[in-house]
Structures are given as structure tokens and as C-alpha cells.
C-alpha positions, 0 to 999 in steps of 0.5 A: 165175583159170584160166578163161582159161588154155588147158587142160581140167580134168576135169568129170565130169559133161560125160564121158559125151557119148556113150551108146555109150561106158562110163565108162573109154572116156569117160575115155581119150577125154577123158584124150588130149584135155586138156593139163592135168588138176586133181583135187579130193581131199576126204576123201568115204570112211572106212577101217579102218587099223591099227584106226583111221579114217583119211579118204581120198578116193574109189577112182574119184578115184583110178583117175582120177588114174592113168590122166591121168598114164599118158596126159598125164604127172604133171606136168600133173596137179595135186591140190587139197585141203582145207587142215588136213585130215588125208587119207591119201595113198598113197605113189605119189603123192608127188611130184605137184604138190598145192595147198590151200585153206580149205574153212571161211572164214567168208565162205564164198568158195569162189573167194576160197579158191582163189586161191592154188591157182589162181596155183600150178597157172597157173605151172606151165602156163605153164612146161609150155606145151600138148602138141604134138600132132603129136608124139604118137607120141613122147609114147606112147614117155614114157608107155609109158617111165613106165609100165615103172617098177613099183610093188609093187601091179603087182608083187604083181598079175603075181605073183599071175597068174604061177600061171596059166601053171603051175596055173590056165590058166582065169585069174583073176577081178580080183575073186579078185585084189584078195581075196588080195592085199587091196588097195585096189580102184582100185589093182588096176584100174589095175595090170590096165589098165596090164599089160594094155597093156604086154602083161604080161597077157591079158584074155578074157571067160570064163563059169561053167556059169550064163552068168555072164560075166567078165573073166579074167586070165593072164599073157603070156610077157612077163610071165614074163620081166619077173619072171624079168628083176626077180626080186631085186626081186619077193623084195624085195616078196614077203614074203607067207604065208598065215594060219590062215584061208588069207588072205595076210598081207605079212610085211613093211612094210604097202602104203600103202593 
């Protein structure tokens, strides 16, 4: 139903088309080429939370979804998932336009049970229309606009970067980061993707006395003052301590991953 509407839908396997380029660059390419982008969210991986298994879709998913909306604008970025699954859904995602489907018919029609999902994500591309391209510089301005709107990951992740103005001018590793903070790893990604293009944080390789390479991360004086800026709202998320074994436990209400 959608093959003749005019938009691209992300297919994986036809993003790396050019050996030079990693995944990421791929996908920031193919993600300012689109005018619409249709996610597929099937529950693919297990987590532990609060001592249960709780079903949820692939961190790369995920991390892919952010970084379409941070280019195209949640509007145009749609999520279609299997109807009467239980799938845990983070709690930034709310608001996005979701659509279901039967994935046991009987019949095994797969197209057939698309159909509604298909009429839904065609009427809102033609209420949208396609991009203008001519006016990218003022949909880099929206973007960069929505991306000023925190979440308490990217909170927690310059939080966490702030002591390397004051103690660790060496950096951190994400990997240090996304250890202390304990948080799912495609929401570290995309938080040091997004500070970084804000200008909040500094990526430069760094080495060990091995060789081993690395990205390490410090943050920028405007990074400093976009906390000192929302320091009320960084106490408000800020209810961290550490355990008897060093880790950091949130006091407050648990992050939804």
C-alpha cells in the first residue's frame, strides 16, 4: 500500500552502499535523504527489570529511531509493532505516531496484516507532505531546537562529564559512563551524539601506555553553563549515591530502561 506513496523507509540492508563509510556515517547519510522513516519494534532481546523478564526491542533500534527524529523530526518517524505483545517501551518515546499488526494470523498474510498500519502511516504522510529541501538550513534550526529539550539521560551523562573540568581532564571513556550510570547503552550513544553536536561535549581520541585507542569524553564550557543555567532541574534527577560496592544507585524513581 505504501509502495506508491512518495517517501523512503529505512531498509538495512541497502545502507552500507559505500565501503568507506562506517554504519553511523550510513545512517546520517541515508537519515538527511528521507522524508519519512517506518520502524519495525519486535521484541528481539530480554532484560532483567525489577527481577522480571521484560521483552524490548534491539538497542541499534532504538539508537536509530533517535537519530531519524534528531534529523527528520518525530513526526515523520513511525513505529509499527506487533499487536498483543507486551514490548517495553521507554518513556521518551511517548507521543510518537505507533501502529500494529497481527503477527499470528492463521493465514500467515503478512501484507494482509499490514493494511491498517499501512492506511494510518499514508494519512499522515499526506497531511506532512515531503521536505522542502530548499529550506534545510531552517529545518536544522527545528532540529537543533528539539534537541535543546533534555531528557534525564543526557542530564545524568554531562553530569557525569562535569568532573572533567574539575578532577579528570584526561576524560572519560562512554564505557566508564554507561558503567556508573547503568543505563541502557543505545541511550548513552545517542545522548553523546547529541551533546557533542550541541557543543556540550568534546570528543578526542585518546591512548593507554598499550596503544589501546579510544574516544574520550570532556565537557565544554557550554556545557558548564547549560547545567549551572538548569541547576534546579539537574538536582530534581540528581538523586544518585553510591552503594557499599562503589556502584550508583538513583534514590529516586527508576529511569524507564
Amino acid at each position: 500500500m505504501l509502495h506508491h506513496t512518495s517517501f523512503a523507509a529505512l531498509v538495512k540492508k541497502n545502507i552500507l552502499t559505500d565501503l568507506s563509510n562506517n554504519t553511523i556515517d550510513s545512517l546520517i547519510n541515508k537519515a538527511s535523504q528521507v522524508d519519512f522513516a517506518v520502524f519495525i519494534f519486535s521484541p528481539d532481546d530480554l532484560i532483567l527489570k525489577r527481577n522480571k523478564e521484560t521483552k524490548v526491542v534491539r538497542d541499534n533500534v532504538i539508537f536509530e529511531l533517535g537519530l531519524f527524529i534528531g534529523t527528520i523530526g518525530k513526526a515523520r518517524c513511525y513505529i509499527v509493532k506487533p499487536r498483543n505483545v507486551e514490548l517495553h517501551f521507554p518513556t521518551d518515546l511517548l507521543g510518537l505516531t505507533t501502529t500494529d499488526y497481527e503477527s499470528n494470523r492463521s493465514d500467515g498474510d503478512l501484507s494482509s496484516a499490514l493494511n491498517l498500519a499501512c492506511s494510518l502511516i499514508k494519512k499522515e504522510i499526506s497531511k506532512l507532505g515531503l521536505l522542502d529541501i530548499k529550506s534545510l538550513g531552517a529545518k536544522e534550526t527545528t532540529v537543533k531546537e528539539s534537541v535543546m529539550t533534555f531528557t534525564d539521560v543526557d542530564f545524568r551523562v554531562l553530569a557525569k562529564l562535569l568532573s572533567t573540568h574539575t578532577s579528570f581532564s584526561g576524560g572519560f571513556r562512554l564505557w566508564d559512563i554507561k558503567r556508573e550510570l547503568d543505563i541502557q547503552e543505545s541511550f548513552v550513544d545517542l545522548s553523546s551524539i547529541k551533546l557533542e553536536s550541541m557543543g556540550f561535549v568534546q570528543k578526542r581520541n585518546s591512548s593507554e601506555n598499550d596503544g589501546y585507542e579510544y574516544y574520550s569524553y570532556t565537557i565544554t564550557q557550554d556545557g558548564i553553563n547549560y547545567l549551572l543555567q538548569n541547576e534546579e532541574k539537574l538536582h530534581s534527577i540528581s538523586r544518585i549515591s553510591k552503594n557499599k560496592n562503589g556502584r550508583l544507585v538513583d534514590n529516586g524513581d527508576d529511569l524507564p530502561f
